[in-house]
N, C-alpha and C positions, 0 to 999 in steps of 0.2 A: 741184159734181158735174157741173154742165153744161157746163160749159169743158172739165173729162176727157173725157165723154164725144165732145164736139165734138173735142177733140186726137188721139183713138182715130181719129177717122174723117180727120184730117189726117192719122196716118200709114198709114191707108188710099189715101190720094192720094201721099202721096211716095214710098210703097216699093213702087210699080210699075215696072216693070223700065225702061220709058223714061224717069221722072222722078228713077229715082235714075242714069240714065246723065247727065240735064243735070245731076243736084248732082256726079258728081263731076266732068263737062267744069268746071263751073265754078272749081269747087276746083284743080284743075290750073289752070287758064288766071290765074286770083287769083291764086295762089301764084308761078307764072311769072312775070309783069306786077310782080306788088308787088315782086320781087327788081330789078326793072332801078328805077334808082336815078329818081327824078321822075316817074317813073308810080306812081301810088297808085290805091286803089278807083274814085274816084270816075272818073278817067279811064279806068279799064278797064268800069266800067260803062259810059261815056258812048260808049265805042269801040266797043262789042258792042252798043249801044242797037238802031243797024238791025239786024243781023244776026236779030237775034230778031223781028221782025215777021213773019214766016215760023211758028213758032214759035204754040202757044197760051198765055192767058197765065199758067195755072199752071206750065207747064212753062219758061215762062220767067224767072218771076220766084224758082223756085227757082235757075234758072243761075245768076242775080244775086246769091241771100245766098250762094251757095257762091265766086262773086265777092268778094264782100265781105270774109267772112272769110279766103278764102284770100291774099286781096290785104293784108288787114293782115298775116298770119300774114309772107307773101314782105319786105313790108316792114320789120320787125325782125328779118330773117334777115340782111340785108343791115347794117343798123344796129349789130349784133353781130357781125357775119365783118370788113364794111368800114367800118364808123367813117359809113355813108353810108344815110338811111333812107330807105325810098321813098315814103314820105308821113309827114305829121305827126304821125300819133301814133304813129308807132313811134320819134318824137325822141330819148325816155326813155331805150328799150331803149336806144340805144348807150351810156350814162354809165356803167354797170356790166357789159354785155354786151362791150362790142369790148376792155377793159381783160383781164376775163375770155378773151377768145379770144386774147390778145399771150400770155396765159402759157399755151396749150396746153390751155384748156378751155371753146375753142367749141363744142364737140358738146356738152357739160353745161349751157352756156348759152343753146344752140337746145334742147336737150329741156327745158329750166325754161320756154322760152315756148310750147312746144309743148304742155305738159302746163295751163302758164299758159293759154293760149289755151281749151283744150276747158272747163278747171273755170268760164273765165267765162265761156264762151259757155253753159254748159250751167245753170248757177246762175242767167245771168241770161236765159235761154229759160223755166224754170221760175217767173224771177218777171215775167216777160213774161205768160204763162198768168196767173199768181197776182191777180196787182196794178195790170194794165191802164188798167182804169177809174179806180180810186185814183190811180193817177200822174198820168192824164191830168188829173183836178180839179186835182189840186196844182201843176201846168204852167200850168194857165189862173188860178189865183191867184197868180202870181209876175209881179210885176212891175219896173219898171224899177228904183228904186232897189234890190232883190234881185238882179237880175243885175250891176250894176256893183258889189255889194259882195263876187259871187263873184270875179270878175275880178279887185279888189283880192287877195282874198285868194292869187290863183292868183299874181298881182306881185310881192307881198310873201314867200310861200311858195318861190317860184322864186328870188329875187334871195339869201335869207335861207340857204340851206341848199347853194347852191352856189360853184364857184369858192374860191380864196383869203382872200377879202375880201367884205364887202357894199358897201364901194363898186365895185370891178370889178363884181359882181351889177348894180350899178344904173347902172354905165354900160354895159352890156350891154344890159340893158334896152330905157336910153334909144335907143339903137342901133338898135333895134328898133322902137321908139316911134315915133320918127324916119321910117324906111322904110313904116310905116304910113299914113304921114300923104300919102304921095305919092298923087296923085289927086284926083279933084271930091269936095269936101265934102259928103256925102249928105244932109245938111240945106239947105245955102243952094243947091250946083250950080257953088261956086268953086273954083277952080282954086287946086290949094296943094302946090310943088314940082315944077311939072312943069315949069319951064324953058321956058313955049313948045310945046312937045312934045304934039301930039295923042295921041299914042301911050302916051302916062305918067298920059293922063288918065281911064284906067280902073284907075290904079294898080298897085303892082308883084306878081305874082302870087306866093302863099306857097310853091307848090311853088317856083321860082323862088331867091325866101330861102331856100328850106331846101337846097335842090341848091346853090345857090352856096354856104355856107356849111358844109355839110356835105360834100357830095365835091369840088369847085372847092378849097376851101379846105384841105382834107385833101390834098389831090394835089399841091399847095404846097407845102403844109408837109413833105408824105415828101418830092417831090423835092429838096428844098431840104436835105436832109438825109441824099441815099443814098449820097456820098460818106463822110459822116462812120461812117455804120453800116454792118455788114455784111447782104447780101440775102440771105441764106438764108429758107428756108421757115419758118412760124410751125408749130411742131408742134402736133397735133391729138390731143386726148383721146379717152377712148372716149365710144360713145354715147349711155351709160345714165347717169341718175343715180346716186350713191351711198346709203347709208344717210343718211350726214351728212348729203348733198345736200338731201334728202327730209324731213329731221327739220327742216331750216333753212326750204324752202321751201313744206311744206304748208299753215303760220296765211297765209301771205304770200297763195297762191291764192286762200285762201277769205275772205281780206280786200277782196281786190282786186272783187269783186263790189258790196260793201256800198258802195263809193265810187263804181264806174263805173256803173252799173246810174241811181242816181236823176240822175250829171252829164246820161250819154246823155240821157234822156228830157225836162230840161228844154230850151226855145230857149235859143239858144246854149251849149249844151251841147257832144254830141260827146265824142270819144278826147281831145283833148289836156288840158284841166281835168284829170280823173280820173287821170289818167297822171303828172302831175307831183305831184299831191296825195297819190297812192298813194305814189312814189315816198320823196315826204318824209315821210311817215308809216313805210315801213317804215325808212328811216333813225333816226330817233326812236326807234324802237320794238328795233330790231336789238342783240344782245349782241355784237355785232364792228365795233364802230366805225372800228376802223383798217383794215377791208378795203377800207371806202368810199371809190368815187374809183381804187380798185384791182381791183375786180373782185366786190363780192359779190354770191353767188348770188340773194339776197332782193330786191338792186334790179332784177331782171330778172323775177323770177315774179311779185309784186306787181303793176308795173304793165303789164302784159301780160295778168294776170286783167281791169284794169280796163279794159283795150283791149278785148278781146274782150265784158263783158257790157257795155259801153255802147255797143257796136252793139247786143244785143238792146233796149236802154232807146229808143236811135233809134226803134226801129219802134214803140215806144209811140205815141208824138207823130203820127209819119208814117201809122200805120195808124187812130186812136181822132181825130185832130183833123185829119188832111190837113197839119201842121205839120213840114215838114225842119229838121231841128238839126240837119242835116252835109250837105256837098258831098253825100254818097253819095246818103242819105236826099230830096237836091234832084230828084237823078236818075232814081230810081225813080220818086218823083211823077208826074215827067214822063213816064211808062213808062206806068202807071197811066193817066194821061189822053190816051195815046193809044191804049188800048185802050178808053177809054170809059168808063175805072173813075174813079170822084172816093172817096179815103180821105176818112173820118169818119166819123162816130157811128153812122151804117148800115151800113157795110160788112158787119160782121159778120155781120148778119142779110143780107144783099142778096148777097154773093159767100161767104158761108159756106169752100165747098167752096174756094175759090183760098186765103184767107187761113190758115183750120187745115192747109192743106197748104205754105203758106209758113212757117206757126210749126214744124208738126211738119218738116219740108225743114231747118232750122236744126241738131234735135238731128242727123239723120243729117247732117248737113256737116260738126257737130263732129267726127262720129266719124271720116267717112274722112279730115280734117282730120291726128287724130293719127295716128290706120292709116297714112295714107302719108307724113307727115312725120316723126317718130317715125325709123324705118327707113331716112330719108333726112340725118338728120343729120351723121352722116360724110359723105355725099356734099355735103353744102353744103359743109360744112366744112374741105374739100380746096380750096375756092374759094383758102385761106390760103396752098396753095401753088405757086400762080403767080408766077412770078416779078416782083414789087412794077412794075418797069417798064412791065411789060404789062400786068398788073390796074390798074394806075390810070391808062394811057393806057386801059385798057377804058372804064373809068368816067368820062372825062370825055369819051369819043363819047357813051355812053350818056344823060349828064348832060343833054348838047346838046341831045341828040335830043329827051329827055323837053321840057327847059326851051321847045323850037323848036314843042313839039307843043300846045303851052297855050297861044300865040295866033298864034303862023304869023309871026310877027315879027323879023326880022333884030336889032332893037334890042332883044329879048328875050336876045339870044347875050352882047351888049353888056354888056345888065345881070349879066345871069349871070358875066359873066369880074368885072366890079365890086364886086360880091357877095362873088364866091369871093376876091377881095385883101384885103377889110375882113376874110373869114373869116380867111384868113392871118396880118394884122396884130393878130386878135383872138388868136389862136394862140402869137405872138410876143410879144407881153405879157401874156401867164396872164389872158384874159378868156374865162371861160365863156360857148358858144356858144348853150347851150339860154334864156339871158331874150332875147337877142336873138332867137328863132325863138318865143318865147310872147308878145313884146310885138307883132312882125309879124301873128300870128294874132290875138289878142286887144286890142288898141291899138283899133284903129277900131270894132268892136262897143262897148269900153266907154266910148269916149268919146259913143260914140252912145245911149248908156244912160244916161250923165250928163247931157245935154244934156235927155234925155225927163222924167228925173226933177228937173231943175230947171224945167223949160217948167212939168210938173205942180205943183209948191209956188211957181210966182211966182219964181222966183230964190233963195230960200231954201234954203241948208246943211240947214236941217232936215227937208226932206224926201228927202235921202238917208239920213236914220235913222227914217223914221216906220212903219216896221213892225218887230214881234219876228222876222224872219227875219235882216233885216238888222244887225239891231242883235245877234244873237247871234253872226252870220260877222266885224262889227268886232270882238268880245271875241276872236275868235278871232285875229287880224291884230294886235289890240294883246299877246297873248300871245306869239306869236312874235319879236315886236318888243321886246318886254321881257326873254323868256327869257332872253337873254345875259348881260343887268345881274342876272337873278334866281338865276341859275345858279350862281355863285359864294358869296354868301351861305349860298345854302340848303344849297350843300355845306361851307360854313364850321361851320354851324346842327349839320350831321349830324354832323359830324367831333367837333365839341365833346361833342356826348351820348354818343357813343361813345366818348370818352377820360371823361366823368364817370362814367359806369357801372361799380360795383367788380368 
């Protein structure tokens, strides 16, 4: 009752008329920025960091979720219109989103994220209020060998459910594995693939990977290809869901919270775990297995709920332990302690007034979130018909720009065009792009989770199983690993009692 009452008085602080002018500046400015291809949140946070010193800091730290979310929202706008996401977790959105938009029902696949977005930013704001303190305990007893067994399972789930084959899956992967590894080894401080290269020796940035791979690589592959097809404009559906639409994607929404909500809030958490976990789950779960890979509506609203509540899960960590699980989450921190604010276990009681009006500032960002995109879905959606020549020379200025903007480095342009050839060649022999862009993000964390949890057990294997967390996410790794070989039987199993039965 006293976190309501305290929330009553957070939306007493955000819906004064100049605090909900900064959530919607924000939301516009999010939503703009995440649409240009290699700017994501955390950069548009980081770019507006000064601008807001000026600025008090409730009023500025609501510009920032309305940043946040609008920034992911712009990001899988983009990942479903152009096959290119503006940060990494909206990677998802394009496997089932941009498929969806080639046959003429992009506007149905931006309002599945659109509506995605609000149910989990809204589901997981209320268990933001709800479950706080709870998560926060459960965060501070997860340790090393629990986070490298999530990883696994996100490796194994990614490699297992995508592409052609699970060997393509796993050299995809490894592709990714690989690009991870470039940079000082954050344990010893050696140097491993840089060639020499001062410049490589803070390793390759993931926007980076994912721009080159994602629109570099895409701009390739159409060029390389606009001869053979004809350019005409990709036609554009309407912009409302259907009945169908709605009956498919409502469990999807409100699933996508229960998975994103607890990745957010642990370290090393964050949008992309949640997002590819969801994904694979509604796959499993889905009565239209042949649409997959083609366009179903389900792989877009799913994980785009769990985009959106596992940024509310972020601010668990960030606001209750002073603890960043994402770029974003990094950023704001730092926002915080330059106003003189330190997140943790006080705050609550100490900035009261700032924080219940940054929780309550969340649900209204949701709302004008869908208010104004909603109504803009056609207008994205016309993105499709620009003529292919000049939308994807658009997109790899853009690309430059973002990739040029993440560390001011000429050899960053370099890699990026590197990048975007392996995306091509990954393109050119049926290798799925999305393990190469989860092994890049998640490679170096877990290897660094493995190392911690073997330093702690002496060298011993066994202490990467010596808690029931862990040891229930391997059952879960060895299931998917087995389902294949199980599959068959157990449909062998059913067939037979159904032809015994008179």
């Amino acid at each position: 009752m006293n976190s309501f009452t305290s929330l009553m008085d957070g939306f007493g602080t955000a819906l004064t008329p100049v605090n909900l002018l900064w959530a919607a500046i924000g939301v516009l400015l999010g939503t703009a920025i995440g649409v240009l291809p290699g700017i994501g949140p955390a950069m548009a946070v980081a770019l507006l960091l000064p601008v807001t010193y000026g600025l008090e800091p409730t009023g500025a730290f609501i510009m920032f979720a309305g940043i946040y979310y609008g920034a992911m929202f712009g990001g899988s706008t983009t990942s479903i219109l152009l096959n290119t996401p503006g940060e990494s977790a909206a990677v998802v959105a394009a496997m089932e989103g941009n498929p969806m938009a080639k046959s003429g029902r992009g506007a149905q696949a931006l309002a599945a994220a659109a509506i995605g977005h609000f149910a989990g930013g809204v589901i997981g704001t209320i268990l933001l209020v709800a479950l706080a303190p709870k998560v926060a305990d459960l965060a501070v007893d997860i340790g090393a060998p629990d986070y490298f067994a999530v990883m696994v399972l996100a490796f194994i789930a990614v490699t297992s459910v995508l592409g052609s084959s699970r060997v393509r899956g796993l050299a995809s992967l490894l592709i990714g594995l690989t690009l991870g590894l470039v940079g000082l080894d954050q344990m010893t401080g050696q140097q491993r693939l840089t060639f020499g290269s001062l410049q490589l020796a803070d390793g390759i940035d993931v926007v980076i990977v994912a721009v080159g791979l994602f629109a570099i690589g895409e701009a390739l592959w159409v060029a390389a290809h606009l001869r053979r097809t004809s350019g005409r404009a990709i036609p554009v559906g309407r912009p409302w869901l259907g009945k169908q639409d709605v009956k498919r994607t409502w469990k999807s929404w409100l699933r996508g919270p229960l998975i994103g909500f607890p990745f957010g809030a642990i370290p090393a958490g964050g949008a992309e775990i949640p997002t590819f976990l969801s994904y694979v789950t509604e796959k499993r779960l889905s009565k239209h297995k042949d649409e997959w890979g083609k366009g179903a509506i389900e792989g877009v609203a799913g994980p785009e709920s769990a985009s959106s509540a596992s940024a509310a899960g972020t601010l668990v960590s960030m606001l209750t332990l002073g603890l960043p699980t994402t770029a974003v989450a990094a950023v704001m921190l730092a926002a915080f302690q330059s106003y003189g604010i330190q997140p943790g276990p006080l705050l609550f009681e100490r900035e009261s007034e700032l924080v219940w009006g940054l929780i309550a500032s969340l649900f209204v960002g949701m709302v004008l979130l869908l208010a104004l995109n909603l109504p803009l879905a056609p207008v994205w959606a016309k993105l499709l018909r620009v003529p292919r020549p000049y939308l994807y020379a658009g997109i790899l200025f853009f690309a430059a720009v973002g990739a040029y903007a993440v560390g001011g480095e000429a050899l960053d342009l370099v890699i990026l065009l590197v990048i975007g050839l392996i995306g091509f060649g990954m393109r050119r022999y049926g290798l799925p792009v999305l393990p190469a862009v989860i092994g890049v993000i998640l490679g170096p964390n877990a290897e660094l989770q493995l190392r911690r949890a073997l330093q702690i057990s002496d060298g011993s294997v066994r202490g990467l199983v010596d808690t029931p967390f862990s040891i229930s996410v391997y059952a879960v790794v060895a299931l998917l690993l087995l389902w294949p070989l199980l599959r068959k039987p157990a449909r062998g199993l059913l067939n037979s009692r159904r032809t015994v039965r008179p």
